[in-house]
Kinemage of the C-alpha trace (Angstrom):
@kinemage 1
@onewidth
@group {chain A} dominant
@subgroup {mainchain}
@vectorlist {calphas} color= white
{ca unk a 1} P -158.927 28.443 -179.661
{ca unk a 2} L -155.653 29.011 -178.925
{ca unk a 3} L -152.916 26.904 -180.345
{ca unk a 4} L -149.116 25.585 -178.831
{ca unk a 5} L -147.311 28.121 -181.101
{ca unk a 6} L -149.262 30.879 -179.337
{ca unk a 7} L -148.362 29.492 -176.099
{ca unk a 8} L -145.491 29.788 -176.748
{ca unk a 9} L -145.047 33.809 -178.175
{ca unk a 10} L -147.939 34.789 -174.961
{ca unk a 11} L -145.207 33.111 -172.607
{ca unk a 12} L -141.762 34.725 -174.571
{ca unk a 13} L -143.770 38.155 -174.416
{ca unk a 14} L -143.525 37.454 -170.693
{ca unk a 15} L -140.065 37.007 -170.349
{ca unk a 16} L -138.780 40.096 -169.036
{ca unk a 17} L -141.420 41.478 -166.806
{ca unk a 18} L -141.019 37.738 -165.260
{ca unk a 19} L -136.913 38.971 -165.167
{ca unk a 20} L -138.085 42.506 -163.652
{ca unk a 21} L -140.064 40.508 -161.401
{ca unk a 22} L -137.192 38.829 -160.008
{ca unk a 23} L -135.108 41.603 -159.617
{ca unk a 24} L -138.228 43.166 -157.896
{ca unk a 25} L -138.443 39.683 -155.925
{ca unk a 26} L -142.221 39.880 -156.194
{ca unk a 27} L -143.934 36.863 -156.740
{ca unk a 28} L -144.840 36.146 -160.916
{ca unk a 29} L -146.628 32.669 -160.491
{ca unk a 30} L -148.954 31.128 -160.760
{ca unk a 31} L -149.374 33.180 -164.289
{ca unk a 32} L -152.424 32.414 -166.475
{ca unk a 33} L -154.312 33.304 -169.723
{ca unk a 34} L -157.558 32.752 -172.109
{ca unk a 35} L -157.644 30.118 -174.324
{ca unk a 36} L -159.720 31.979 -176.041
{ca unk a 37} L -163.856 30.864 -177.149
{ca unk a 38} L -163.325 30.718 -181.105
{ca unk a 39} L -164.029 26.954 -181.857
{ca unk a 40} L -163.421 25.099 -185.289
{ca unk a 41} L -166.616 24.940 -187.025
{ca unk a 42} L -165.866 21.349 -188.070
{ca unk a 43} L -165.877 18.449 -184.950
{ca unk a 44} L -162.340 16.837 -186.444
{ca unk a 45} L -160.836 20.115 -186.329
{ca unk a 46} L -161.899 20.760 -183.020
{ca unk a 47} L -161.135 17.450 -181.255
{ca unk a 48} L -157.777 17.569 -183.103
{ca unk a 49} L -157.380 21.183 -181.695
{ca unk a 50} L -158.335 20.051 -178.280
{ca unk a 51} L -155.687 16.966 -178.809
{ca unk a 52} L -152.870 18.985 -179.885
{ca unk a 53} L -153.220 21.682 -177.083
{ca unk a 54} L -153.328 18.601 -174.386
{ca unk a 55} L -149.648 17.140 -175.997
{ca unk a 56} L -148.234 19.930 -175.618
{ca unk a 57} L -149.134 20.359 -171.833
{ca unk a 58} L -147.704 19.617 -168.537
{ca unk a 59} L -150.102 16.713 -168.042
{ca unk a 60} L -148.150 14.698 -170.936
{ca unk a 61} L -144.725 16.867 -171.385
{ca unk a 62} L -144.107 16.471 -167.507
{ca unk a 63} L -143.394 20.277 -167.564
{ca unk a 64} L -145.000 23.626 -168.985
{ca unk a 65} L -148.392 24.581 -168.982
{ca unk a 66} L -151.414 23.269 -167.427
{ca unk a 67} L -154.931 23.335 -169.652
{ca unk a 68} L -157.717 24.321 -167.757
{ca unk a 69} L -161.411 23.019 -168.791
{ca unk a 70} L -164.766 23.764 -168.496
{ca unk a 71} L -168.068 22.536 -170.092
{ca unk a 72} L -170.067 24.201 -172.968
{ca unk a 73} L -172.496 24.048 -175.686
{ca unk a 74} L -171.678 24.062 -178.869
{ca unk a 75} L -173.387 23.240 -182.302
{ca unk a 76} L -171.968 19.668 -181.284
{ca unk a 77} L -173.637 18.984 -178.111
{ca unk a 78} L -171.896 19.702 -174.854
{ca unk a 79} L -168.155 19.123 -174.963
{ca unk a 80} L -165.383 19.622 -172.476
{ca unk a 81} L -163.208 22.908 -174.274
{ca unk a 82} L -160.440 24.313 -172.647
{ca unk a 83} L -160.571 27.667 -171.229
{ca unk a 84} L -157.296 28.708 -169.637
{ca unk a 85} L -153.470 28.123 -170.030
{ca unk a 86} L -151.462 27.996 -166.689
{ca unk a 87} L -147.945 28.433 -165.955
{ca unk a 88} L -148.106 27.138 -161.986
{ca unk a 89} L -144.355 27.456 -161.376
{ca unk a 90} L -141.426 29.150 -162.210
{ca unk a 91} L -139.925 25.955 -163.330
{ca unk a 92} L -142.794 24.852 -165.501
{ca unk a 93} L -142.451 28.087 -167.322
{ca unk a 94} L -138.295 28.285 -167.896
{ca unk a 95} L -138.559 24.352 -168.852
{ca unk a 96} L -140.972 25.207 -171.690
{ca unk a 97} L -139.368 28.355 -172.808
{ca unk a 98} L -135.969 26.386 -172.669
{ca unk a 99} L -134.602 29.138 -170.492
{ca unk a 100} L -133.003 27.430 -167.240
{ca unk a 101} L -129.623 27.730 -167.839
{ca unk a 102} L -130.035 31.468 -169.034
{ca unk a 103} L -132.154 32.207 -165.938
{ca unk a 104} L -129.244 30.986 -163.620
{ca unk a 105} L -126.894 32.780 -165.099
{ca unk a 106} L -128.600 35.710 -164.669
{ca unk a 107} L -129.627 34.999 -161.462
{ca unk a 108} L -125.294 34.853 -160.492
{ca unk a 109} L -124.906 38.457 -162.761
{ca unk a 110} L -127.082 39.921 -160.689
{ca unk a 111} L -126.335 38.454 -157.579
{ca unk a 112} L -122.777 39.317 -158.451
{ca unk a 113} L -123.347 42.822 -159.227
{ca unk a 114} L -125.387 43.889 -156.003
{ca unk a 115} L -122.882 42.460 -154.377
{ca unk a 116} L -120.092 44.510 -155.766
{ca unk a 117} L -122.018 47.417 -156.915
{ca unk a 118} L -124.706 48.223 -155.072
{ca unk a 119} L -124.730 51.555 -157.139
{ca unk a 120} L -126.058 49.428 -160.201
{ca unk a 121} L -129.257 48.273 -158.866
{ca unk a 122} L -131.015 51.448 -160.264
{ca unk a 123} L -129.700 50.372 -163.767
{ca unk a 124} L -130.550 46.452 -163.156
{ca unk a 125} L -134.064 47.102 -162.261
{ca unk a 126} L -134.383 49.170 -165.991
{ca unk a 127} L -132.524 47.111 -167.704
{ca unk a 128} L -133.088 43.380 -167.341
{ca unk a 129} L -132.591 42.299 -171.189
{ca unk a 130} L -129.032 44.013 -170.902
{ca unk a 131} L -127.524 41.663 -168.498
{ca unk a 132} L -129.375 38.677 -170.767
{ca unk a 133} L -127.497 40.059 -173.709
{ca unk a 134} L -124.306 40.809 -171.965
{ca unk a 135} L -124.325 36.726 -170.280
{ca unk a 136} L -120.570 35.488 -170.661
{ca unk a 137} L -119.313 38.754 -170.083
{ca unk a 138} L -119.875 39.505 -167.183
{ca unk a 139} L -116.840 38.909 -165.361
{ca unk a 140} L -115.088 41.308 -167.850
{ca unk a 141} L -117.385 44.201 -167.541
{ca unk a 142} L -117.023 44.084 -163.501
{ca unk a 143} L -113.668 43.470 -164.332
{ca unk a 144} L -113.299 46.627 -166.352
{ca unk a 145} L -115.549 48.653 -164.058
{ca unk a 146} L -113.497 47.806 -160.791
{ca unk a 147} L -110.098 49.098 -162.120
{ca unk a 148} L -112.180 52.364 -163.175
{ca unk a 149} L -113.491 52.614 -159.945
{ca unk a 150} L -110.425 52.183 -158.586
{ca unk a 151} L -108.139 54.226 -161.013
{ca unk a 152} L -110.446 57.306 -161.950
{ca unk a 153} L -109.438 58.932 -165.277
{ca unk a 154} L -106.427 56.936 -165.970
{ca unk a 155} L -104.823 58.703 -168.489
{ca unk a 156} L -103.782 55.831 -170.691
{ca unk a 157} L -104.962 54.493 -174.287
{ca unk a 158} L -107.727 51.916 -173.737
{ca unk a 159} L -105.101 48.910 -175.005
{ca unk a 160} L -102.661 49.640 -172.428
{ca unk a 161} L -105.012 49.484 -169.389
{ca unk a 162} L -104.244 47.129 -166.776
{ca unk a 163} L -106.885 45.096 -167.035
{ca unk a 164} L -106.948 41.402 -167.395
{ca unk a 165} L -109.539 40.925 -170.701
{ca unk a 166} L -108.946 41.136 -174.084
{ca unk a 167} L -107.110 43.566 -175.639
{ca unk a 168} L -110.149 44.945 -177.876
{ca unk a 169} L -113.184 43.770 -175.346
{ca unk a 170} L -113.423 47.175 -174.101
{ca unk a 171} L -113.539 48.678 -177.789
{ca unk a 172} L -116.014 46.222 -178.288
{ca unk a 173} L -118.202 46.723 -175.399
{ca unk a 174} L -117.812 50.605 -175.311
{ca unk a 175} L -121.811 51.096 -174.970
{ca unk a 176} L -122.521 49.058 -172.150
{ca unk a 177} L -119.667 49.827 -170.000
{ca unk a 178} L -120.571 53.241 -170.734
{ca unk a 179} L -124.181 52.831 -168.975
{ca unk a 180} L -122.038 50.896 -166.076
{ca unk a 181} L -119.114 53.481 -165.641
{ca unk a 182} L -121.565 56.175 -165.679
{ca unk a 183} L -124.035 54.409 -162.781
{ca unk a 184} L -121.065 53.380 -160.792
{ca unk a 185} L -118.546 56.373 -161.072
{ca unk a 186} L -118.900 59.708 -158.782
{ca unk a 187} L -119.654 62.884 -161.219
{ca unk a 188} L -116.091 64.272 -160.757
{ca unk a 189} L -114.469 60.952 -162.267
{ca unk a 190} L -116.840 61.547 -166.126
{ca unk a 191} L -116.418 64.336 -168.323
{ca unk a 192} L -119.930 64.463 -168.508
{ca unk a 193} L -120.209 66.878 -171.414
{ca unk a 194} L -118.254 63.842 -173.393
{ca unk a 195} L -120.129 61.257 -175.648
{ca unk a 196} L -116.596 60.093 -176.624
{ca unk a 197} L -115.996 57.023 -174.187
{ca unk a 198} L -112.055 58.104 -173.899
{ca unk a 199} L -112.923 61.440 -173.803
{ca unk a 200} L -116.049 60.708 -171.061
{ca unk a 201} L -114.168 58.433 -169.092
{ca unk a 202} L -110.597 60.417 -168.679
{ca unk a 203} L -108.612 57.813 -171.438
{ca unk a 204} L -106.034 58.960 -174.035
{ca unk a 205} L -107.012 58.914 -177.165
{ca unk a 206} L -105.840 59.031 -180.904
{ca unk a 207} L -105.474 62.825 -180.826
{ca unk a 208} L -106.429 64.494 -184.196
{ca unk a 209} L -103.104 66.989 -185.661
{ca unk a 210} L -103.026 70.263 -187.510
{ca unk a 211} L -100.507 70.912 -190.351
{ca unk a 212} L -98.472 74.189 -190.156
{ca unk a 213} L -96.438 76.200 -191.590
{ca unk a 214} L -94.381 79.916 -191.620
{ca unk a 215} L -94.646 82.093 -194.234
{ca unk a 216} L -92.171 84.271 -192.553
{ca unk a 217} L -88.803 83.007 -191.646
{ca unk a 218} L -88.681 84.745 -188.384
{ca unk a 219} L -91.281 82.840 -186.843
{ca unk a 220} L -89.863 79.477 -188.440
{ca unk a 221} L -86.678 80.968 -186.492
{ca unk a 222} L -88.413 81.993 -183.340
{ca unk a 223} L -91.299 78.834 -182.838
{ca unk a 224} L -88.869 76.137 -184.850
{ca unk a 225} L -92.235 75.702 -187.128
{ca unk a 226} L -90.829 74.719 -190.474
{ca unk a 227} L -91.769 76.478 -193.422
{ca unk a 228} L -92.829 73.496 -195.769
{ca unk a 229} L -94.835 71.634 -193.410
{ca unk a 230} L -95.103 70.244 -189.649
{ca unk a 231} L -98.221 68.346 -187.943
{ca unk a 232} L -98.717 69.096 -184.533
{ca unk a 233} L -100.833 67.591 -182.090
{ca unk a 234} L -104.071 69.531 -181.563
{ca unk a 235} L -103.303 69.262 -177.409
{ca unk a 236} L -99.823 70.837 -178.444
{ca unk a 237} L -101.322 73.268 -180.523
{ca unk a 238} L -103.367 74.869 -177.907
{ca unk a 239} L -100.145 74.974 -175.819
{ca unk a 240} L -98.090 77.153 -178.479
{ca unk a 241} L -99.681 80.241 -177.376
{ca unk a 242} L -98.972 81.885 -180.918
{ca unk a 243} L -101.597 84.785 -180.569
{ca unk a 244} L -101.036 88.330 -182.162
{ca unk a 245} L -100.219 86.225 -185.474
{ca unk a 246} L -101.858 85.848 -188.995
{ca unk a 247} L -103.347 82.465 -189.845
{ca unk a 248} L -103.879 81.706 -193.129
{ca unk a 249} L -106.542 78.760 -193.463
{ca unk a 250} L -106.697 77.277 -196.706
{ca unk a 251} L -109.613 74.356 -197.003
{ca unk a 252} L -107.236 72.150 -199.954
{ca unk a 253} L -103.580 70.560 -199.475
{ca unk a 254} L -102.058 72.142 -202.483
{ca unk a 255} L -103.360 75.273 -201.501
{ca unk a 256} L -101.603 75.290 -198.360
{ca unk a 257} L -98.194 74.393 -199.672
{ca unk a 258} L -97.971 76.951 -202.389
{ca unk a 259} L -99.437 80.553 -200.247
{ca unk a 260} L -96.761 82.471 -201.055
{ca unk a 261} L -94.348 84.353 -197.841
{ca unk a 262} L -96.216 86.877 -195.864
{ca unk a 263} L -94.930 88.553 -192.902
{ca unk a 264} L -95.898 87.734 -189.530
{ca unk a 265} L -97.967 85.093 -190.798
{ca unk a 266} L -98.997 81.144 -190.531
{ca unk a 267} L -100.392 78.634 -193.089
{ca unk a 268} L -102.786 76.206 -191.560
{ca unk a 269} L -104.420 73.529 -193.542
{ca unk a 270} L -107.587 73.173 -192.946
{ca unk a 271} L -108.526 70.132 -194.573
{ca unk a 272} L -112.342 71.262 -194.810
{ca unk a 273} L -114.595 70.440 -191.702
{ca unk a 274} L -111.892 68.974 -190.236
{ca unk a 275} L -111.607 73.291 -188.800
{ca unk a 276} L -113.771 72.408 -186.154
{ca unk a 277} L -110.939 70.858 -184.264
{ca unk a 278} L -109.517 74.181 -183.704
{ca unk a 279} L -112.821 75.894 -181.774
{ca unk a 280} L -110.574 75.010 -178.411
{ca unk a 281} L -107.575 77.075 -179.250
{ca unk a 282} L -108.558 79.689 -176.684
{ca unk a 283} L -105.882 82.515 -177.897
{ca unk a 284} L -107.022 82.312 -182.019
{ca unk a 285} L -109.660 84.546 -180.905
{ca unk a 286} L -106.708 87.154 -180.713
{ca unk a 287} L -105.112 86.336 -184.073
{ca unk a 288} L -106.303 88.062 -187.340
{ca unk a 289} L -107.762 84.882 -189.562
{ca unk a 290} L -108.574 84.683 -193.323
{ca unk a 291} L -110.105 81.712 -194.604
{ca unk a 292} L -110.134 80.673 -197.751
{ca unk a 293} L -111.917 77.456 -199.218
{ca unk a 294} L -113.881 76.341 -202.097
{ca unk a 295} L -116.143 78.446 -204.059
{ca unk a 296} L -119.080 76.046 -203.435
{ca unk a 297} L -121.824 75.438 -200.646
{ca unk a 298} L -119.590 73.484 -198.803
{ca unk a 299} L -116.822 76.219 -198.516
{ca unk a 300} L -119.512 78.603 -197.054
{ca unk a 301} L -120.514 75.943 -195.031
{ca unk a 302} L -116.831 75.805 -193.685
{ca unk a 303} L -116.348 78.946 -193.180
{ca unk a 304} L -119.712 79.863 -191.164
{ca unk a 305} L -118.655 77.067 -189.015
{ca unk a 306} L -115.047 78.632 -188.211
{ca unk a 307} L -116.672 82.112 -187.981
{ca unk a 308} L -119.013 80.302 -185.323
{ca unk a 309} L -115.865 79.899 -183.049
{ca unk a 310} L -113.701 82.833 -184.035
{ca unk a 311} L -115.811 85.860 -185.209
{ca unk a 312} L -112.952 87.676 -186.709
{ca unk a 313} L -112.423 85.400 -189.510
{ca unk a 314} L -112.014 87.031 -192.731
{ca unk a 315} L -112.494 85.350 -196.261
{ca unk a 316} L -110.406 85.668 -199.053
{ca unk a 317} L -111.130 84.669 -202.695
{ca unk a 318} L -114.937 83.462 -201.678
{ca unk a 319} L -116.480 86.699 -203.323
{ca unk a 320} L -118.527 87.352 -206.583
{ca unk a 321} L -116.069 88.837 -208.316
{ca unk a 322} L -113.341 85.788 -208.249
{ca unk a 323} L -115.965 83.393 -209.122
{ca unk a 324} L -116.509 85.484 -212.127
{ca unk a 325} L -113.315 86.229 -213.264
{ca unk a 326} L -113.068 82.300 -213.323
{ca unk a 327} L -116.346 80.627 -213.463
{ca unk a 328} L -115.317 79.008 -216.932
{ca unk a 329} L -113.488 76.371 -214.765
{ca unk a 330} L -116.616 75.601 -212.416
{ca unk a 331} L -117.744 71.589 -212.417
{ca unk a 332} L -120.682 70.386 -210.880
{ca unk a 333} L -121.106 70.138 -206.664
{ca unk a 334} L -122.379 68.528 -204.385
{ca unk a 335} L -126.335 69.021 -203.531
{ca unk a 336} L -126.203 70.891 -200.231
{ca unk a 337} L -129.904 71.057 -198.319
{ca unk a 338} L -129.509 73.924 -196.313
{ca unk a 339} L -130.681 77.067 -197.396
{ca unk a 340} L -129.140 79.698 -194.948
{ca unk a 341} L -126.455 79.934 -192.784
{ca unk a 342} L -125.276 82.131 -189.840
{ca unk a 343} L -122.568 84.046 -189.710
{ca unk a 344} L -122.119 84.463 -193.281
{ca unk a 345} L -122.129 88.562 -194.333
{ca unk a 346} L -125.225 89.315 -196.788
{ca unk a 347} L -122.553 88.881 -199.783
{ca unk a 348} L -121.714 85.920 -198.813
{ca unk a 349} L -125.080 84.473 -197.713
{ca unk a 350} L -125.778 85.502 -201.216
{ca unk a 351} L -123.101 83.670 -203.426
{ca unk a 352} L -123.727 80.780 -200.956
{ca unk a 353} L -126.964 80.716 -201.928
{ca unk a 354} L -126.671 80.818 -206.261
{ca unk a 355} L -124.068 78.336 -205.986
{ca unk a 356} L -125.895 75.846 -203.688
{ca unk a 357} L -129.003 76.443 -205.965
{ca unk a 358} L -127.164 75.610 -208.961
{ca unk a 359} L -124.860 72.528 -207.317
{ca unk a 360} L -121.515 74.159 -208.555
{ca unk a 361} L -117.845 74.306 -207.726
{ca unk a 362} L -114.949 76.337 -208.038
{ca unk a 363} L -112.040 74.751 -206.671
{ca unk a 364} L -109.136 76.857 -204.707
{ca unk a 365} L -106.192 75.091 -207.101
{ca unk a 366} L -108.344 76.713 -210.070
{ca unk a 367} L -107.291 79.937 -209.020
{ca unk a 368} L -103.914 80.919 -210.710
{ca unk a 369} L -100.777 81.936 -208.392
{ca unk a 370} L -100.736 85.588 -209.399
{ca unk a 371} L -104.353 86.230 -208.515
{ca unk a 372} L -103.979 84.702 -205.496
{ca unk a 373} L -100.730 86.466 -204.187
{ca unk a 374} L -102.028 89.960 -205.552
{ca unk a 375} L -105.439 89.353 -203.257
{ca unk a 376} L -103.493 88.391 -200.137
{ca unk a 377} L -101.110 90.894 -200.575
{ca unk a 378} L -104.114 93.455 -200.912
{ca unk a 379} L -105.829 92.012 -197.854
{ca unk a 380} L -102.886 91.727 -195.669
{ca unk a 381} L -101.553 95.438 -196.355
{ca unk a 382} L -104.606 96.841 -194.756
């Protein structure tokens, strides 16, 4: 027989199809349910099962459920058992679930947002629990979603928007003004490609930089790109147009700063998979590169990736014979789990390969300064 407690998770199970239901406005009551024919086996436990169930009901709570009865034998003689549970009204069931004041609130959400945004009511009918969740922010989301409507692709940083809410409620509420900007907002007005929400939604953003420098004092003359070091802005980068130029793309810091002066050439640091910013620098695809990085399954990793966006890519340094010359100074790596990768040539697919197996490392600053000027001098003479 079923008990109050049960009631109670049969009637919470029905919570949101009752909320589709209104958003439906299809009628959800009267709503009913077994009480299920397993009886105590023991007369006390049954009338104090029968007792409980009744105390709990409309009949002595004023609200809730309603026990429905019929007659049967049992090993005790006839006795009246209940048989269903009944939830007549819509206010019988919120009262017992404690749920009235939730249930007008989102009654007004809703209301609110067909009102303004009739484009939403494909979203509402999917997503009922979402405007539970969201109650007491409601006015902030429509808030946010108006301006957007209104000011498509705004070109600002998400803190100095217009917008009367807090300063870091949109940070904070990123997913489900996504789903809302992206019901309400024509396909022209989201970057659609985008997962980014500034990105998606036409915001600036904290831009990611590249650091730079000459290795020939002509260019530092001619592009004002210093030959110690400069960050520029990855937006500005793609604007300097610097094609027909060697870049030199070391993965390590120290690396960078020391490559020694090479004509018609750039230093860029790459600062390991942190490359990938640069696969939207349209005119790299007509510079030579050479990339050198780590000796390790991670460096191959690196460079497969940059070869992915600019085919021409060269490597320097990431060859059999330098690990060799100075495998005395390899430590242990770090476990990589993929076992091939495009874009490497077989030589490199196969160093890749031994040092992944054997989780080792040898780092670019192991490399001493004379090596390392006699192999770029080699390569760039060509």
């Amino acid at each position: 027989m079923i008990t109050p407690d049960e009631i109670r998770k049969k009637a919470d199970r029905l919570y949101i199809p009752f909320l589709q239901s209104l958003l439906q406005a299809e009628p959800f009551f009267p709503r009913d349910f077994t009480a299920g024919r397993t009886i105590p086996d023991d007369f006390q436990k049954l009338r104090d099962a029968v007792e409980q169930l009744k105390k709990g009901s409309k009949h002595c709570v004023g609200y809730g459920y309603q026990v429905e009865s019929i007659r049967r034998k049992t090993r005790f003689d006839m006795q009246s058992l209940p048989s269903r549970i009944i939830f007549e009204t819509e206010t019988d069931y919120l009262k017992f679930l404690n749920k009235e004041s939730e249930v007008a609130d989102f009654k007004k959400a809703v209301a609110r947002m067909r009102n303004e945004f009739p484009e939403l009511n494909i979203w509402l009918s999917q997503n009922p629990k979402k405007v539970i969740k969201h109650l007491g922010k409601w006015d902030n989301l429509l808030r946010v979603c108006l301006y957007f409507q209104n000011n498509p692709k705004p070109h600002l940083y998400l803190r100095e928007l217009p917008i009367n809410v807090h300063t870091k409620f949109i940070e904070q509420n990123q997913g489900i003004l996504n789903e809302l900007l992206s019901a309400i907002l024509p396909d022209d007005a989201i970057n659609q490609e985008e997962n980014d929400f500034e990105k998606r939604f036409g915001l600036r953003y904290a831009e990611p930089s590249v650091t730079i420098r000459a290795l020939d004092q002509n260019l530092q003359m001619k592009y004002g790109i210093s030959t110690s070091e400069m960050s520029i802005l990855i937006s500005d980068f793609e604007r300097r147009n610097l094609q027909g130029y060697r870049f030199i793309i070391t993965e390590n810091l120290m690396n960078f700063r020391t490559l020694p002066d090479l004509s018609n050439s750039f230093a860029l640091w790459g600062e390991g998979f942190k490359v990938a910013i640069l696969k939207d620098v349209e005119w790299l695809m007509h510079c030579q590169i050479i990339y050198w990085g780590d000796l390790d399954a991670q460096g191959f990793q690196i460079l497969a990736k940059l070869r992915s966006y600019f085919y021409q890519t060269i490597s320097v340094m990431m060859d059999r014979e330098t690990f060799d010359t100075f495998q005395e100074s390899a430590v242990p790596g770090t476990l990589c789990k993929v076992a091939n990768l495009s874009y490497l040539t077989p030589e490199e697919q196969d160093l890749f390969a031994d040092l992944s197996k054997q989780t080792i490392r040898l780092e670019q600053e192991k490399i001493p300064k004379d090596f390392v000027i006699c192999r770029l001098n080699n390569l760039t003479a060509r």
